[in-house]
N, C-alpha and C positions, 0 to 999 in steps of 0.2 A: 675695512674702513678706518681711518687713521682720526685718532684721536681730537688731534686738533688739526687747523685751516694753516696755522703759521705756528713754528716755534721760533722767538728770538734768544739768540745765545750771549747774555752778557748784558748789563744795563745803564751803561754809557750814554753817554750823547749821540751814538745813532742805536743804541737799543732802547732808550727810553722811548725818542720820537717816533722810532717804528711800533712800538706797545700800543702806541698812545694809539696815532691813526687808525692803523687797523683795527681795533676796536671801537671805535669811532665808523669805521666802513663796513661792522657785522661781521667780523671774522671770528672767530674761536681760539685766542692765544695763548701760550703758555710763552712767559718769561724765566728762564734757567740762569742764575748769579750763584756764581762761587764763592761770594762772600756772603757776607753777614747783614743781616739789616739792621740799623742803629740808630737810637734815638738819642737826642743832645743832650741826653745827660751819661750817654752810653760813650761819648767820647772820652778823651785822656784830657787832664786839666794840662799833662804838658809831652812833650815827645819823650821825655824820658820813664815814662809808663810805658814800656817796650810792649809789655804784654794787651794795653789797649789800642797800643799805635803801631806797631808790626805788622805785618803777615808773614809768618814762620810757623803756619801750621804743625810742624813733626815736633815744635816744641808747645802744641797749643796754645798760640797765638796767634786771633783772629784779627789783626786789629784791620787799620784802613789803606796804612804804606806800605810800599814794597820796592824794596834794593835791587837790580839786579845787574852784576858786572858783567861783563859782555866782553870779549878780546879788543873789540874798538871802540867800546861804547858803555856808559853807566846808565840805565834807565831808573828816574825815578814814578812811580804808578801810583793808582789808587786801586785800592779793593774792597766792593761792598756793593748795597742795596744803593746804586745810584751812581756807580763807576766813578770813574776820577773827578767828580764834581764834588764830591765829599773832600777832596785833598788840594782842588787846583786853588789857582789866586783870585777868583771870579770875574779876571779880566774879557772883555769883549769887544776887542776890534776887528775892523774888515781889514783885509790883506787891500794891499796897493793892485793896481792895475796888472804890473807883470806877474802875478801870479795865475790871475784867468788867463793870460796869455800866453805862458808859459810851453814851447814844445812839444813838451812830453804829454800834454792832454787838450792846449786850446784849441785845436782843430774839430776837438769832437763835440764841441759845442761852443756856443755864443754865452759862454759863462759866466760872465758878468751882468748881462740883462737876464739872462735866467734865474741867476738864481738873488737878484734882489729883491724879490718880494720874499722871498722864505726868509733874507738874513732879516725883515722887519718881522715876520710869524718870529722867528727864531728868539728876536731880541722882547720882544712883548712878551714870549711864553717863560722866557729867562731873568723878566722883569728889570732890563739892562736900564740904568741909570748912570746920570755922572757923580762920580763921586764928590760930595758938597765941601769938605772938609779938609784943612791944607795941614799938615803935623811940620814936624823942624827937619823931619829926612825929606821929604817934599821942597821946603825953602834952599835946605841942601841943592837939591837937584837943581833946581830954577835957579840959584846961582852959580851951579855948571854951564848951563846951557845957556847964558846972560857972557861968563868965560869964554865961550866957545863961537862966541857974537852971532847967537841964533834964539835973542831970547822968545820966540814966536814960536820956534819948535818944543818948547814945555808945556806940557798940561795935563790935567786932571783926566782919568783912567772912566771910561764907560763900565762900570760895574754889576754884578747879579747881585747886590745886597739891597736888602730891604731898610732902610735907614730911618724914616720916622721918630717916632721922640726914642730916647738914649732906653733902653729896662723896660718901657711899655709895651704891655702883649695886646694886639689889636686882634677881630676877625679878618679872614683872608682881604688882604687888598688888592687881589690882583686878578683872581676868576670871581667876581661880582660872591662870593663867600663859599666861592664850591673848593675852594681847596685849604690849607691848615690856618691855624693861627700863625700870625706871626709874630717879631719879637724888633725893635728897637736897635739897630747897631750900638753897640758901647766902646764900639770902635778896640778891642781887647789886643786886636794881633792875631789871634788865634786863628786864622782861618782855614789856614793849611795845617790842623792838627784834628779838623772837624769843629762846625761852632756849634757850640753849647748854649748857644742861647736862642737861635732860632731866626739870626738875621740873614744868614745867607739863603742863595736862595738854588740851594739843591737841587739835583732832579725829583729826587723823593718828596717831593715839596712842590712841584707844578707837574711835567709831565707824568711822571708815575704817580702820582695822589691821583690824578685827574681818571688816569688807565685803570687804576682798581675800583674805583669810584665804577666803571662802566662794565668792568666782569673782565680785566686781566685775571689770566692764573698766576700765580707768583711762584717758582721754590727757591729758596737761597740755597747757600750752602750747598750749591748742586753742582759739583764737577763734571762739562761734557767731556766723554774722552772719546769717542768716535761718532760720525754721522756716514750712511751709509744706505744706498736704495732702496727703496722697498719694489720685489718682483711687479707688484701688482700698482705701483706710482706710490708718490711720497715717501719719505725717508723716514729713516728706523735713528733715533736720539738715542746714544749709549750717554750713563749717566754714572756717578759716586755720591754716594748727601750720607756723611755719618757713616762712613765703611761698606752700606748696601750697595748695590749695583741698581740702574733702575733704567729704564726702559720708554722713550713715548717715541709716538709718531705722529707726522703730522704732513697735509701735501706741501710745506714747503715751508723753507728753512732759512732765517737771518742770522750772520757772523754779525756779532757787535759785541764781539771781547777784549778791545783795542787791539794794538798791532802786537804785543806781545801773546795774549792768549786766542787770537785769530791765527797770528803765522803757528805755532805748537799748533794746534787743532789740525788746521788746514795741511800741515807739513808731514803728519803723522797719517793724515788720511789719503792723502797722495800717495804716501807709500806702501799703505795696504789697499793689496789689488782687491779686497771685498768692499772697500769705500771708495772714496774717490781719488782714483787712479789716475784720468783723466782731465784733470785738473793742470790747467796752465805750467809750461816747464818756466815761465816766470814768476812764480809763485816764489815770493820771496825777495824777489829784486828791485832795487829804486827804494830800498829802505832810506828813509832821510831824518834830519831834524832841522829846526831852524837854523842850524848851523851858529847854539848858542856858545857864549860862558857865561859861567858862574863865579864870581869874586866875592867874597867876605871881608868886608872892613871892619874889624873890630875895632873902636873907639879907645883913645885912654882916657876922657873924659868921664866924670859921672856926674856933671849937673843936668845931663839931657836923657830924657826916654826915649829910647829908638823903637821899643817896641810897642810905643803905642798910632793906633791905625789903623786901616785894612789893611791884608795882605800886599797889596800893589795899589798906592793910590795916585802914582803919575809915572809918567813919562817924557823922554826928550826923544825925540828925533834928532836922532846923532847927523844924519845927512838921505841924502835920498831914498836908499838900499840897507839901514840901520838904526836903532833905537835902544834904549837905555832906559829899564826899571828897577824902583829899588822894593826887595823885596823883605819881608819881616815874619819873623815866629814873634808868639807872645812869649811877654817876661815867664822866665825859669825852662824854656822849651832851648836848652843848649844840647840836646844830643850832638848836632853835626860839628861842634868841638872837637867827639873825640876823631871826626875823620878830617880835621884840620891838619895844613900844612902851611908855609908861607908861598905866597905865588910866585912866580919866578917864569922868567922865559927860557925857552930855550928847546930846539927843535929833537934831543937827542938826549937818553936816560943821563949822560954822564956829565953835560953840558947844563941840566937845570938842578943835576946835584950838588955841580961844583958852586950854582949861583946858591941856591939855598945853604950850603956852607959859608957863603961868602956873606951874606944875608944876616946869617946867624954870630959869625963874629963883629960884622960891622955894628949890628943891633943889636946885643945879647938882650939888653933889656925890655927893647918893645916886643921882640919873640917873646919874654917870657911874660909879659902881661897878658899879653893876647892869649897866650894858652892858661894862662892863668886869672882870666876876668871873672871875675864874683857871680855875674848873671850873663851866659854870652848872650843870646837874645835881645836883653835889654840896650848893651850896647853894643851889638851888630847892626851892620845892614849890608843886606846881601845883594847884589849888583848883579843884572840880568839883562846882558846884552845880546842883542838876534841882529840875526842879518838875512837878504833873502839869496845869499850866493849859493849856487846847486852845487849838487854833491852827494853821492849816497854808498851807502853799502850793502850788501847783499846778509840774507840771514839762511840760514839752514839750520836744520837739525842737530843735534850735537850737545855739548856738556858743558853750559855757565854755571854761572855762580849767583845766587840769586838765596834773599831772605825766606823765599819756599822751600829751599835745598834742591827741589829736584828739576830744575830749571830745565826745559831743553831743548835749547838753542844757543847755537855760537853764531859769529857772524864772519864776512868775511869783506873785503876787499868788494867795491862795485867799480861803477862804469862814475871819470869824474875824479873829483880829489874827495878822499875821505873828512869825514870829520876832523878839526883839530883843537886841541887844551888851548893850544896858544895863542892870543891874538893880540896884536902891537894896541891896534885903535881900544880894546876892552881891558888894558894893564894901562893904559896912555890913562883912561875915562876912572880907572880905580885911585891912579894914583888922585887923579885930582879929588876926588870925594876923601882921598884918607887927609889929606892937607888938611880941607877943611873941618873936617871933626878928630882933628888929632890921632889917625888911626892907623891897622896894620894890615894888607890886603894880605889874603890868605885864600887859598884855593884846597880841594879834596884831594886827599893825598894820593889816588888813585891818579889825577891830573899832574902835581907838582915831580910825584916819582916816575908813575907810568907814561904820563902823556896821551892819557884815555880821559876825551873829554866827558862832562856830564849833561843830558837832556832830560828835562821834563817831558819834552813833546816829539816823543818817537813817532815816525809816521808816514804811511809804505806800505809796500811790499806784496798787497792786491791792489796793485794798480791798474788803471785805466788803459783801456787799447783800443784798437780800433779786428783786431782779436785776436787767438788764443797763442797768435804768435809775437802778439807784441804787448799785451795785457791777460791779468787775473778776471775783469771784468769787464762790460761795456760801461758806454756811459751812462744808462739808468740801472747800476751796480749788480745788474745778472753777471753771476759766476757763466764762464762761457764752457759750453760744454756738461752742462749739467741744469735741466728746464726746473724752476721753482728753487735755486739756492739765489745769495746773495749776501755783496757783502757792506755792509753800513756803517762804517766808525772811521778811526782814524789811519787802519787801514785801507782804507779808498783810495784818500790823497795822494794827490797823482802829482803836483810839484810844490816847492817849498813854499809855505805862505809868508815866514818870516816874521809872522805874529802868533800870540798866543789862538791854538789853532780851536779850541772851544766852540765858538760861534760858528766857524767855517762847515766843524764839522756837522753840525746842529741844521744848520741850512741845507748842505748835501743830503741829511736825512729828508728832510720837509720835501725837497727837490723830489728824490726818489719815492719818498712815500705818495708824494701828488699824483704820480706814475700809476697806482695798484687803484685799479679799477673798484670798486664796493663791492661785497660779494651779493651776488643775487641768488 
């Protein structure tokens, strides 16, 4: 007899909501996270606390971020008791229409009426509000988009933070007091560094508080390294926590380790014929992102604070298929200085060297401020434009390069145009913002030298089908060809949302979880 009724693998945005349900429907679950669980004052006051903001375990370092280069692609992640929620911007929008509609998966459902009641469970349980609060990189923006003669396309960000008076810790306000205290936005910056005060609004903080609260089992720190049948039904959970090897079983098993420790998992177990072998020969493919960039405006101003705010607290709709956020670390969190360069276009290594040379002597002086600003945080802001154009690459097996060292997966080439560093309309949109705060746009040196763009929101790869020859999963996310697996995170996503995909994926869970009958 197997241990437990469900194990979920990973505690993201579709493993939190799957904890939560199922245990809500009398199931028996154990929850497995490889990271750490952390409490707000267990975060780093800035990114340059490598050893509480990392994850570089072989150097022990637990923290919550995690690097990893890729041949096409940079992934930035979260790792912990509460998956990338701990590290994202706690933005929350709905993708536009052609995303339900999209090809590659609108036929397998009526997606957009389906799944609007979970994106209202989704945004109540994530406690989405709009952000009240307008800062001087905000007015920045709203005077782009006023430029751009769209002033109707600016506005204030739907957010997971808990705002209330600024330092005041109230009881929970948001599950009638079943779930934590909470704390006052002080509006710091910090959000993407983990906040330490208690405004945001975490998983560990509604879905999973709520799940232990009901008898989740919990282990951190628990590396799955294989899953694999059991003779008799239910699978056999191969595990690592602290160097032991450890063991559970359960009738049936949820991926929700995002798309980087779901594809690993799922790609290793494919390959050994004693797991699962049988697993979709698309396993791995339609890997996407929003198809972003990232630009950094460093200021040469110092009578303004850039880094005071939430994480992301507007937006412009650049035009139908595009949008523009300005993004923010708190003061003295300048780590991504030392992986600065200046931005530069140009389709070809030799082509954006010659311009960064050319750059560099036109401007010797704004280069060197910019690399040399007293606080970059304070006077950056980082520019975060998406689009919903398709496009993806395929990931396999293989030897990256990644803040864990043992990364492994490369990627390759898919169906479509790949990701790209450069884009006319996101250097066009930086220049205008460095105008007006006097600034110098600069990209990741990975982007300016390689031409390897950078993604928050990796997202692919078990994708949707109609089956196992043209998807990892169906539409209510059974693994096809294996009864009682599944996969729930941002792995699912089956076409580009071209918004920060949080909510989407949050809703796909609720969707699928609606699906699993109570246990009787």
């Amino acid at each position: 007899m197997a241990d437990f009724d469900f194990i979920v693998i990973g505690s993201g945005f579709g493993g939190s909501v799957s904890s939560l349900r199922l245990v809500e429907k009398g199931y028996k679950v154990l929850l497995l996270e490889k990271g750490q669980r952390f409490k707000p004052s267990d975060f780093p006051r800035t990114n340059w606390d490598l050893k509480k903001w990392l994850w570089m375990p072989p150097m022990g370092w637990k923290g919550l971020f995690k690097l990893t280069f890729l041949p096409h692609l940079t992934v930035v992640s979260g790792v912990g008791y509460g998956g990338g929620s701990l590290v994202y911007a706690n933005t929350l929008p709905v993708p536009k229409d052609a995303f339900f509609k999209s090809p590659s998966w609108g036929s397998l459902a009526r997606w957009k009426e389906e799944l609007e009641p979970h994106y209202v469970t989704a945004r109540r349980m994530l406690g989405a509000t709009r952000n009240p609060n307008l800062t001087v990189v905000d007015e920045v923006m709203r005077d782009v988009a006023t430029d751009l003669g769209r002033p109707e396309a600016f506005g204030q960000t739907d957010v997971a933070v808990y705002f209330g008076e600024p330092g005041k810790t109230v009881k929970d306000p948001f599950f009638d007091g079943k779930g934590p205290d909470r704390t006052g936005c002080n509006m710091c910056g910090g959000c993407m560094t983990g906040c330490r005060f208690g405004a945001k609004n975490t998983l560990d903080k509604n879905y999973l508080h709520l799940a232990e609260a009901q008898g989740l089992n919990v282990e951190t720190g628990c590396l799955v390294t294989r899953v694999r049948p059991l003779e008799t039904g239910g699978y056999r959970v191969e595990a690592t926590q602290d160097g032991v090897a450890k063991v559970f079983t359960a009738q049936k098993v949820i991926f929700s380790g995002g798309v980087l420790g779901t594809m690993e998992l799922l790609l290793r177990c494919k390959q050994d014929p004693q797991a699962l072998p049988k697993l979709s020969d698309r396993l791995g493919d339609f890997v996407r992102t929003n198809s972003e960039s990232l630009i950094a405006v460093t200021s040469e101003r110092r009578d303004q604070d850039l880094s005071r705010g939430i994480a992301i607290g507007s937006i412009i709709h650049t035009d139908d298929h595009s949008h523009l956020e300005p993004v923010r670390y708190a003061a003295g969190s300048g780590f991504w200085r030392m992986l600065a360069a200046p931005h530069v276009s140009g389709s070809n290594v030799v082509t954006r060297m010659l311009h960064v040379f050319g750059a560099m002597v036109r401007h010797p002086l704004r280069v060197l401020k910019a690399a040399l600003v007293p606080d970059y945080a304070k006077f950056t802001i980082i520019l975060l434009y998406m689009r919903t154009l398709e496009g993806s690459i395929k990931m396999r097996l293989g030897r990256g390069v990644t803040t864990g060292f043992a990364e492994g997966l490369t990627t390759h080439l898919g169906e479509g145009p790949a990701p790209v560093a450069s884009m006319p309309e996101a250097t066009a949109l930086a220049q205008r913002v460095a105008e007006k705060v006097d600034g110098w746009p600069q990209s990741m040196v990975t982007e300016t030298l390689m031409g390897i763009p950078t993604t928050a929101h990796i997202l692919g790869g078990a994708c949707m089908g109609d089956s196992a020859a043209t998807g990892v999963i169906d539409h209510e996310h059974k693994v096809f060809g294996y009864d009682g697996l599944y996969v729930i995170d941002g792995a699912a996503i089956s076409a580009n949302p071209g918004v920060n995909p949080s909510l989407t994926i949050t809703a796909l869970a609720e969707r699928a979880l609606s699906r699993i009958p109570p246990k009787v």
